[in-house]
C-alpha positions as CSV (number, residue, x, y, z in Angstrom):
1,X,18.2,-13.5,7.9
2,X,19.7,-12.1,11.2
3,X,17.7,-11.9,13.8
4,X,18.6,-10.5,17.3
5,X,16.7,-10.4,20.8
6,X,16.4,-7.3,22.2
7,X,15.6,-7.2,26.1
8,X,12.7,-4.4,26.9
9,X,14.9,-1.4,27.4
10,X,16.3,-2.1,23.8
11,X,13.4,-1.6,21.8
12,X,12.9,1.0,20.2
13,X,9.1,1.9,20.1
14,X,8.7,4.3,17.4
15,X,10.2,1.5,14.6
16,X,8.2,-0.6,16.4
17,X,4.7,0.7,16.4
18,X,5.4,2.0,12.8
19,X,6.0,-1.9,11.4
20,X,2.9,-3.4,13.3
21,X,1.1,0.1,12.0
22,X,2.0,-0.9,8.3
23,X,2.3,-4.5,8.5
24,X,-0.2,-6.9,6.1
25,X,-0.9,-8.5,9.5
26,X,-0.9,-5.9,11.1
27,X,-3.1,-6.6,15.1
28,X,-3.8,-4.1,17.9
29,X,-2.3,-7.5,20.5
30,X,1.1,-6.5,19.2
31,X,1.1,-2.5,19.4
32,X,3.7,-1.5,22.4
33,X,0.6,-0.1,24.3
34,X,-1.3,-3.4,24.4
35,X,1.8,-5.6,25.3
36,X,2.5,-3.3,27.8
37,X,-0.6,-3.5,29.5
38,X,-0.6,-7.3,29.2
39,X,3.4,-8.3,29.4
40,X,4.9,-5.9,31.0
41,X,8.7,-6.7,30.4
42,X,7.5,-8.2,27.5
43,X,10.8,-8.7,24.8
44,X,11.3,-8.7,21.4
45,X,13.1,-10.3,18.0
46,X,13.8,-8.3,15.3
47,X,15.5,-8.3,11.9
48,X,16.7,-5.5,10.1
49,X,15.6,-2.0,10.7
50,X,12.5,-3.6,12.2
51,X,11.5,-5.2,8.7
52,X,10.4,-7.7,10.9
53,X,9.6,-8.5,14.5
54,X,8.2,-10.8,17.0
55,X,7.3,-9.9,20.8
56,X,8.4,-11.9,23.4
57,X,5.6,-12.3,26.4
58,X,8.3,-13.1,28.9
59,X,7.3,-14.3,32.2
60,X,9.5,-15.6,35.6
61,X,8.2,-18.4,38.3
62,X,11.1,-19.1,40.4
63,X,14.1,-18.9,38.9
64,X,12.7,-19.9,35.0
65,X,11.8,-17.6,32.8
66,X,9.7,-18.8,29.9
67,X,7.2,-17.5,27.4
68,X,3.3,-17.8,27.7
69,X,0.7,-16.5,26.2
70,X,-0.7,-13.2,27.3
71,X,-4.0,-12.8,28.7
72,X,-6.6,-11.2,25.8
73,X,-4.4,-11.5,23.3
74,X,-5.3,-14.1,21.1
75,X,-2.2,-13.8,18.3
76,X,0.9,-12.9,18.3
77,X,4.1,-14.2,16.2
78,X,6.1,-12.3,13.1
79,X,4.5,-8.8,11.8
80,X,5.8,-7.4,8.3
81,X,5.2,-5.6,6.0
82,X,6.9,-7.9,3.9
83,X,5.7,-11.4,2.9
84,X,6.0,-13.3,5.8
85,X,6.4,-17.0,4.6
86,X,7.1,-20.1,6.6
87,X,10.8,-19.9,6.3
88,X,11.2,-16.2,8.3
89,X,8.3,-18.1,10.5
90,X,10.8,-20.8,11.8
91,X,13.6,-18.9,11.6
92,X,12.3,-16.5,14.1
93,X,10.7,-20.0,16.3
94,X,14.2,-21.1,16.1
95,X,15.4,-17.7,17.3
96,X,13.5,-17.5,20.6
97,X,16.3,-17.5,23.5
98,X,13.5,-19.1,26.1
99,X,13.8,-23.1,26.3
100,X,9.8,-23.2,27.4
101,X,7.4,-21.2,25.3
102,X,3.7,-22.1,24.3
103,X,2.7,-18.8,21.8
104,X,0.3,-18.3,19.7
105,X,1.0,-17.1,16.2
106,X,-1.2,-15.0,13.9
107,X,-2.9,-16.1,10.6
108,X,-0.1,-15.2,8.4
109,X,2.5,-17.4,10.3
110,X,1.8,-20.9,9.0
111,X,4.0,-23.3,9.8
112,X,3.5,-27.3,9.2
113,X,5.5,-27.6,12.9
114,X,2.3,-25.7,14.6
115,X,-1.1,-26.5,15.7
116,X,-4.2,-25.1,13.7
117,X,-6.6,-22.5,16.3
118,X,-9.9,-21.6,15.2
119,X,-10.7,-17.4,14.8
120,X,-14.2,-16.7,13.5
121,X,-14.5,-13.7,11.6
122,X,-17.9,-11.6,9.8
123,X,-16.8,-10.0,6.4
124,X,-19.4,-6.7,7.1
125,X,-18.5,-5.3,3.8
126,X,-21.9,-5.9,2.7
127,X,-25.2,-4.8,3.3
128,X,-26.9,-5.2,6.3
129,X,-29.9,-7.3,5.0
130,X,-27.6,-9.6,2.7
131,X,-25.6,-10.3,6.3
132,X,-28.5,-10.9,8.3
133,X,-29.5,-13.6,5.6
134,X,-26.6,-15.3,6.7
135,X,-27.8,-16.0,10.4
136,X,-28.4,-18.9,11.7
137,X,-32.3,-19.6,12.5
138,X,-31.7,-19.8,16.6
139,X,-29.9,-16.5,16.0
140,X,-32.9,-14.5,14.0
141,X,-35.0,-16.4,16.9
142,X,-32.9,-14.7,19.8
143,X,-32.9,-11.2,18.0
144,X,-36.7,-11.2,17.5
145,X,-37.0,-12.3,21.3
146,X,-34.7,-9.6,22.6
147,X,-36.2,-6.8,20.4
148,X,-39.4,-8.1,21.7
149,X,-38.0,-6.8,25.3
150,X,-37.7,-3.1,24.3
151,X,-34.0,-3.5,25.2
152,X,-31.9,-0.2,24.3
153,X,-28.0,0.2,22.9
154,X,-26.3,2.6,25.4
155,X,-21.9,4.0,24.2
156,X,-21.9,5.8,27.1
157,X,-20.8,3.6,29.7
158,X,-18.1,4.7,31.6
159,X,-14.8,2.6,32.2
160,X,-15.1,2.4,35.9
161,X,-18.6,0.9,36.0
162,X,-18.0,-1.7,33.0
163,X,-14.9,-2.9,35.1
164,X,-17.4,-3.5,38.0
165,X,-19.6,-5.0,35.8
166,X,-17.5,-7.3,34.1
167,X,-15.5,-8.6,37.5
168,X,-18.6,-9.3,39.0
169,X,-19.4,-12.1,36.5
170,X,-18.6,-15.6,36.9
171,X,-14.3,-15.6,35.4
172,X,-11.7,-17.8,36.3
173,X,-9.2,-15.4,36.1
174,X,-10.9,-11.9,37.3
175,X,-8.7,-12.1,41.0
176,X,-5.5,-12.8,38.8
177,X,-5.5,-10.5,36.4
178,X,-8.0,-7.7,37.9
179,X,-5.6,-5.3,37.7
180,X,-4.5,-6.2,33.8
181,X,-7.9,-5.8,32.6
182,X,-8.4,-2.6,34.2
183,X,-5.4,-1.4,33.1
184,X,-6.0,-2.2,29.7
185,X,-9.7,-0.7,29.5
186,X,-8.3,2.6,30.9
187,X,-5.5,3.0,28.6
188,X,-7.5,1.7,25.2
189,X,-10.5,3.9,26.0
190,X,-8.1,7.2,27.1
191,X,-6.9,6.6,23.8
192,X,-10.1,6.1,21.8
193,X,-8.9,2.1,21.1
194,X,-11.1,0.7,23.1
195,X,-14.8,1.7,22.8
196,X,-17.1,0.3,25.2
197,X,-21.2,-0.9,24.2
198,X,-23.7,-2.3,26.4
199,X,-27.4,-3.2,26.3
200,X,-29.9,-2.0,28.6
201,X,-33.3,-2.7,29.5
202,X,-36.4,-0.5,30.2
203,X,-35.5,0.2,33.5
204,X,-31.7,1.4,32.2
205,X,-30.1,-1.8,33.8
206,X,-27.1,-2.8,32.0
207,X,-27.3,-7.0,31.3
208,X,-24.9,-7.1,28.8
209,X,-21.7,-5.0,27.7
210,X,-18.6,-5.7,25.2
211,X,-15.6,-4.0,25.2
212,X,-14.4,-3.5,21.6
213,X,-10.9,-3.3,20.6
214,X,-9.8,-1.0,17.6
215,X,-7.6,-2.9,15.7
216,X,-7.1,-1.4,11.6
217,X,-9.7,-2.0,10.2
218,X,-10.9,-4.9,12.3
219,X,-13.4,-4.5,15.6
220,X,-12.0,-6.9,18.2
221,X,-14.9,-8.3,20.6
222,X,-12.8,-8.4,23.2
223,X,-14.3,-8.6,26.5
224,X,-17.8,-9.2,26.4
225,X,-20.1,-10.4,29.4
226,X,-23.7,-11.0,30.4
227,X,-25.8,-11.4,33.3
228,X,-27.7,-13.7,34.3
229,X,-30.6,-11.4,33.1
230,X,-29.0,-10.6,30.0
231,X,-28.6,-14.3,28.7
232,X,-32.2,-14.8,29.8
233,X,-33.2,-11.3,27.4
234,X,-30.9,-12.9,24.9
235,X,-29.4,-9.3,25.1
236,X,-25.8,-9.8,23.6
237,X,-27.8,-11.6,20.4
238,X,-28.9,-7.1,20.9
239,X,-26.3,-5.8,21.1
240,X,-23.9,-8.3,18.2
241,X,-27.1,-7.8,15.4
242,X,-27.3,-4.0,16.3
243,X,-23.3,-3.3,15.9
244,X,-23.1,-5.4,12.5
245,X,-25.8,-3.3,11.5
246,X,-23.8,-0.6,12.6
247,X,-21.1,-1.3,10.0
248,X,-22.5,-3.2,7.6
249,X,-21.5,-1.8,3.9
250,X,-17.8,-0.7,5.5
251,X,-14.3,-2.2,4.8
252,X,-14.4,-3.5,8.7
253,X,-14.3,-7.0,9.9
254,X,-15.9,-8.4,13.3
255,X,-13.4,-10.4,15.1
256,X,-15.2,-13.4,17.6
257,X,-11.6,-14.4,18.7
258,X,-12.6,-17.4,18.0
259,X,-13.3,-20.7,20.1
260,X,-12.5,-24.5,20.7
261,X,-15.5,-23.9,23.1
262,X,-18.3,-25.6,20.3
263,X,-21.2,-23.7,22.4
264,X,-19.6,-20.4,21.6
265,X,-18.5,-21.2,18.2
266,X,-21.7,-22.1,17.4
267,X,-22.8,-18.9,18.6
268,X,-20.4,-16.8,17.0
269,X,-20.6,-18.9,13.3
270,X,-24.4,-17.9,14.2
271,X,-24.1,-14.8,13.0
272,X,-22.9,-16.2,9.8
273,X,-19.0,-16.1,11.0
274,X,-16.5,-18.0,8.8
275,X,-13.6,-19.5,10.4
276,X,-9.8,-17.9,10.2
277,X,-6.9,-20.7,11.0
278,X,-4.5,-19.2,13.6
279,X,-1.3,-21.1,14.7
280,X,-0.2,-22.6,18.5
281,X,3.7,-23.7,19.0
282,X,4.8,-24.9,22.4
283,X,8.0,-26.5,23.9
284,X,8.8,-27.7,27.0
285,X,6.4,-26.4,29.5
286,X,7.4,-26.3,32.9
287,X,5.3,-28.3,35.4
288,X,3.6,-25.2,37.2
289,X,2.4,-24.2,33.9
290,X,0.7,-27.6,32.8
């Protein structure tokens, strides 16, 4: 298989968007609007006519460049529509031009040379009461206690104020990449990709919000956050039952991202989540990035 790196102004976007629209693996984290927002620069490997491809999240410190991880984008890797097997995986690995990488690939990449991530997914192709069986007993505790505070669902949040919201909380990285994430809620919700839920109480007060991302036929919980008020109201145990009984009985799937936290993948597998293998390579980091 040839394969050949194409630097941003190569790639052709219209090939691009139609393989990761038709692909088996097909994820919103590698559509040219998303990488954008989150890599700007960002590169790319491609065989064929775009049979297959792989982005490249190039970044620069100093003089180096090397490949990293963008934030809220939890796979990447090789997108066909095609059967991707682990072969055209390390062919590709072996293909990146970048001597330091550490990339996460997506569920269809196995390779034995990777580590194994955790994803935690909810099947809600079945009715709501036979996926509510499936809750954990601190979950159906949590619902009963945030029903029990009259709190509301509310779609009609507005960009700029869930932005606000969501920097104010307590995040590591909300000085960094301020300017990412708001990018990135703008775009998705102009484009009706990302849709935006929050919880509120009696007196209309948002505690808890989630930006979703539309991703096939997967909702992404992307960016979700709570206040202090909100984890005390168990609000986002709200606002998770009342969107699964949202789509219960549809083709979707719920998509927790995952976690190596255990507190939050207890909370996620709560809601009777299953786990999903994803796959992590890395070479050579430089020392700034360890």
């Amino acid at each position: 298989m040839q394969i050949r790196r194409l630097h941003h102004h190569e790639i052709n976007y219209d090939l691009w968007d139609k393989c990761i629209n038709n692909a088996k693996n097909s994820l919103a984290y590698a559509s040219t609007w998303y990488l954008d927002m989150v890599s700007p620069g960002w590169e790319a490997l491609v065989a064929g006519n775009y049979e297959y491809i792989m982005p490249l999240p190039v970044k620069k410190k100093y003089v180096i460049k090397y490949i990293v991880q963008p934030i809220l984008t939890q796979q990447l890797g090789v997108f066909s529509e095609e059967t991707i097997d682990s072969e055209i995986v390390n062919s590709f690995i072996r293909a990146i031009p970048y001597f330091s990488y550490e990339l996460n690939l997506n569920e269809r990449n196995f390779t034995p040379k990777a580590a194994i991530l955790p994803n935690i997914i909810v099947d809600l192709n079945y009715p709501y009461e036979y996926l509510k069986s499936k809750f954990s007993i601190n979950t159906k505790r949590n619902i009963v206690k945030a029903e029990s505070n009259q709190l509301h669902i509310d779609q009609s949040l507005k960009p700029d104020e869930f932005i606000r919201l969501y920097l104010e909380t307590d995040r590591n990285f909300k000085i960094i990449h301020a300017d990412k994430i708001r990018n990135l809620i703008y775009k998705g919700s102009e484009n009706n990709l990302i849709s935006i839920c929050c919880v509120r109480t009696p007196e209309n007060e948002v505690v808890s919000a989630v930006g979703l991302l539309k991703s096939g036929n997967r909702i992404i919980y992307l960016l979700p956050f709570s206040s202090v008020k909100g984890k005390a109201l168990s609000a986002m145990f709200f606002l998770i039952n009342e969107l699964i009984k949202e789509h219960a009985g549809t083709e979707k799937i719920l998509d927790f991202e995952g976690s190596r936290i255990e507190g939050l993948k207890r909370f996620y597998k709560g809601f009777g989540g299953v786990e999903r293998s994803y796959y992590l390579i890395k070479k050579c980091r430089p020392k700034f990035r360890k």
